[in-house]
C-alpha positions in Angstrom: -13.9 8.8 25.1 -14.6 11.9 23.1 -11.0 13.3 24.0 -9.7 10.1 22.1 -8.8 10.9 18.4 -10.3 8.8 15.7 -7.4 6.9 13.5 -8.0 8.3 9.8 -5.9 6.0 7.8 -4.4 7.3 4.1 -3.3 4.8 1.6 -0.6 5.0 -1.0 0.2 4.2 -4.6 -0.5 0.7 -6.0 -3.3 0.1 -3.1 -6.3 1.3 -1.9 -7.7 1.6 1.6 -8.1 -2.3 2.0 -4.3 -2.3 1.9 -5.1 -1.4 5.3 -6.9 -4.4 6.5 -4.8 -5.8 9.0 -4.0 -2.8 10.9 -7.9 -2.3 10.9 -8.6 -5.6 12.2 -5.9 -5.5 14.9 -6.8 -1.6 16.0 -10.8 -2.7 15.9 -9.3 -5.9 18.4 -7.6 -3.5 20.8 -10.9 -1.4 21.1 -10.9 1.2 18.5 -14.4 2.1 17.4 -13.8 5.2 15.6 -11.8 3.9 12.7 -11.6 5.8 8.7 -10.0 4.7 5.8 -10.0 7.0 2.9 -9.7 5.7 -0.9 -8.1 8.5 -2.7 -8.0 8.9 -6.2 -4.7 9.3 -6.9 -4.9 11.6 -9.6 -3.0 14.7 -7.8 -1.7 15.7 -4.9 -4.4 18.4 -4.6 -7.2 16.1 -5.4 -6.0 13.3 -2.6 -5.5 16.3 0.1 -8.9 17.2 -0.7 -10.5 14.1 -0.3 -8.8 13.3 2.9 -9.5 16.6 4.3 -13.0 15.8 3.8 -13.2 13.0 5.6 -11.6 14.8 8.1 -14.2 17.3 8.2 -17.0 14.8 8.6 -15.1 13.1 12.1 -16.4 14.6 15.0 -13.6 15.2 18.0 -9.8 15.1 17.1 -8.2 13.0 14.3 -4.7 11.4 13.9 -3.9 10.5 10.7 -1.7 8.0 9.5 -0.5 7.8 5.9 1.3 4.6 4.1 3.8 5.2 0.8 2.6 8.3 -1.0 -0.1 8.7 1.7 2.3 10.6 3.8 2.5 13.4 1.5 -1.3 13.4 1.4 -1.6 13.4 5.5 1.9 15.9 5.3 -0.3 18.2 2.9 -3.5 17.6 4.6 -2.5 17.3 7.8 -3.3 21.3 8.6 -6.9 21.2 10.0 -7.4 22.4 13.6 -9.1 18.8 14.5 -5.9 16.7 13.1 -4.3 15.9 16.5 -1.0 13.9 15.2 0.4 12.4 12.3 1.8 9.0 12.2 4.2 7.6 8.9 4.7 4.2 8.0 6.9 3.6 5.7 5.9 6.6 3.9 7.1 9.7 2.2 6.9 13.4 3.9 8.4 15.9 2.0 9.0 19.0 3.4 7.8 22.6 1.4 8.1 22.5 -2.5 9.1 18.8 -2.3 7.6 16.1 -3.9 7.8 12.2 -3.8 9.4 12.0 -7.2 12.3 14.4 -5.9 13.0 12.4 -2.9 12.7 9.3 -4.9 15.2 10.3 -7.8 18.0 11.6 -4.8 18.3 8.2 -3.6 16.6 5.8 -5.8 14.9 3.1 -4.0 15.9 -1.0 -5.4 13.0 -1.9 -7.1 12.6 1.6 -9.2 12.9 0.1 -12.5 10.5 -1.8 -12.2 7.3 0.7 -12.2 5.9 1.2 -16.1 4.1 3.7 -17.2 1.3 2.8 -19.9 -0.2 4.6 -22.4 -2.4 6.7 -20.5 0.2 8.0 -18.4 -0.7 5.9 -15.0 2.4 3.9 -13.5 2.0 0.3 -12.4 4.6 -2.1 -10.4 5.1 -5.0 -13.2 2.7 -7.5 -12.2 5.4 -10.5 -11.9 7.9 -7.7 -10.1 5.0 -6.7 -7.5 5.8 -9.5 -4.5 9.7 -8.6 -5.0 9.3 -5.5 -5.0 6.1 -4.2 -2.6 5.7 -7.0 -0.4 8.6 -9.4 -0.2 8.1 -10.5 3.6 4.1 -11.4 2.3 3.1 -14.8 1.2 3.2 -15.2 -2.7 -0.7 -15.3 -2.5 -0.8 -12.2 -0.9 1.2 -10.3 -3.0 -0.7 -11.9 -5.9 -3.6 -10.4 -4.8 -1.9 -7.3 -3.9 -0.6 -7.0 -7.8 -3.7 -8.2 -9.7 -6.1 -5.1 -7.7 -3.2 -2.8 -7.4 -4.7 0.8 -8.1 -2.0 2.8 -10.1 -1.4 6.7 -9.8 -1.4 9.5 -12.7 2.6 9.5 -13.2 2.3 13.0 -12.8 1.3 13.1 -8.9 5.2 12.1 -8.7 5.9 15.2 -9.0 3.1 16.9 -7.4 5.2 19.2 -4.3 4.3 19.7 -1.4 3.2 23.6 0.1 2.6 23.9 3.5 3.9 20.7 5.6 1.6 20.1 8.4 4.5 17.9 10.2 6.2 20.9 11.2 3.2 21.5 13.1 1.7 18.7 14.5 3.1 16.0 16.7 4.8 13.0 14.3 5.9 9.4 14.8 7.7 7.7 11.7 7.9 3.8 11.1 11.2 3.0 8.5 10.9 -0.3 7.0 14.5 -1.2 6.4 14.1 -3.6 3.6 12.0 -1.3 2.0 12.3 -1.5 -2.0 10.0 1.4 -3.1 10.9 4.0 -1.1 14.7 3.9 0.0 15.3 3.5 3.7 18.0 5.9 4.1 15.3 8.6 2.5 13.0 7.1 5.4 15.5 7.8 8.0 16.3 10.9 6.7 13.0 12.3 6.1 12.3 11.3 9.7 15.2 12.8 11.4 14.4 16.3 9.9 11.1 16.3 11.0 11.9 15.1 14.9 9.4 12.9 15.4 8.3 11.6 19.0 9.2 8.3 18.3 10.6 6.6 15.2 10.6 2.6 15.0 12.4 0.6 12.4 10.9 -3.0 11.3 13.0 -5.5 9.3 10.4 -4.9 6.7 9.2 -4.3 3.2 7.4 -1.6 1.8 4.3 -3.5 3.2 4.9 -3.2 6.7 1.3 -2.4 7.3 0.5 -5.8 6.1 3.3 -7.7 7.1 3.8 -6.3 10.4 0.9 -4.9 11.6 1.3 -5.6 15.4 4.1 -3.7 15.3 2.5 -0.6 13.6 -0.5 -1.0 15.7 1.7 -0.2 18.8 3.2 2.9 17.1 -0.5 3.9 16.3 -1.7 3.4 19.9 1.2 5.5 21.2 0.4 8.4 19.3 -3.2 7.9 19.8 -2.9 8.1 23.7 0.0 10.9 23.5 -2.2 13.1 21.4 -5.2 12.7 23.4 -6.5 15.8 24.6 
């Protein structure tokens, strides 16, 4: 139906859009066709929005966008245009005007914090033998392997990248909190979801990965903002 929004789907830091393959594969099983997954740079806040909002631009009909991680301030900051219908966060930051990630993250810092290095051109990585504790601890250790080896590390400097305009107070939100996350603390999570008063907020015994490691679950959350933001 052309009244049915097309699921745009934002990665984070330390991934690309294949992080979402799961959630892909179970959305494209329940019967949705009209599936995007952007591969941002990660090289600014600016330059991500930007290259989500064209993708955007190129869907005919509505959009919901759902962001992962650092993706949520990417769908939070691009998340404005007329067609976006919805906004859904898993396990993902949304900072609110002049916020960024690295603000939230330093408030309450999340478990597994020392264990992202910088190297000597100023991107951070999650230490390669630290990735399946920290990322993905409810994957298998192959999957996290994988995960590690191809992770795709962000400009340090997008940490602190804030936030202007925040389309959630806007838009219609739903919020996933994964709460054995150990890159983004839970209690930031919940609290970043609360203020934002979301339609429906789940929480999943879960890491960080929850679109991996529970993707039913998201799936459902995905549907139900899908069919409640249908026009």
């Amino acid at each position: 139906m052309a009244d049915t929004p097309a699921i745009v789907l934002v990665h984070g830091f330390w991934g690309g859009a294949a992080h979402w393959a799961k959630v892909i594969t179970e959305l494209h099983r329940r019967g949705h066709g009209r599936l995007y997954a952007v591969e941002n740079p990660l090289t600014s806040l600016a330059d991500d929005a930007e290259r989500t909002r064209k993708m955007v631009r190129q869907v005919d009909g509505p959009v919901l966008l759902v962001g992962h991680s650092y993706g949520g301030a990417v769908i939070t900051e691009a998340g404005d245009l007329p067609n976006v219908t919805g906004l859904v966060y898993i396990a993902a930051f949304a900072p609110d005007a002049g916020e960024s990630p690295g603000q939230i993250s330093q408030e309450n810092p999340p478990a597994a914090f020392e264990n992202i290095a910088p190297d000597s051109d100023g991107y951070l990585w999650i230490k390669q033998d630290k990735f399946h504790e920290s990322f993905a601890q409810d994957l298998t250790p192959e999957e996290a392997l994988v995960m590690a080896v191809t992770q795709k590390a962000p400009l340090g400097s997008t940490f602190g990248d804030n936030v202007t305009a925040p389309a959630w107070r806007a838009k219609p939100t739903y919020y996933q909190v994964s709460t054995e996350d150990r890159m983004i603390h839970p209690d930031n999570e919940r609290r970043m979801a609360a203020r934002m008063n979301p339609r429906k907020t789940v929480e999943l015994d879960a890491s960080h990965a929850s679109l991996a490691s529970r993707p039913v679950e998201v799936c459902d959350l995905i549907e139900l903002a899908v069919r409640e933001t249908a026009s």
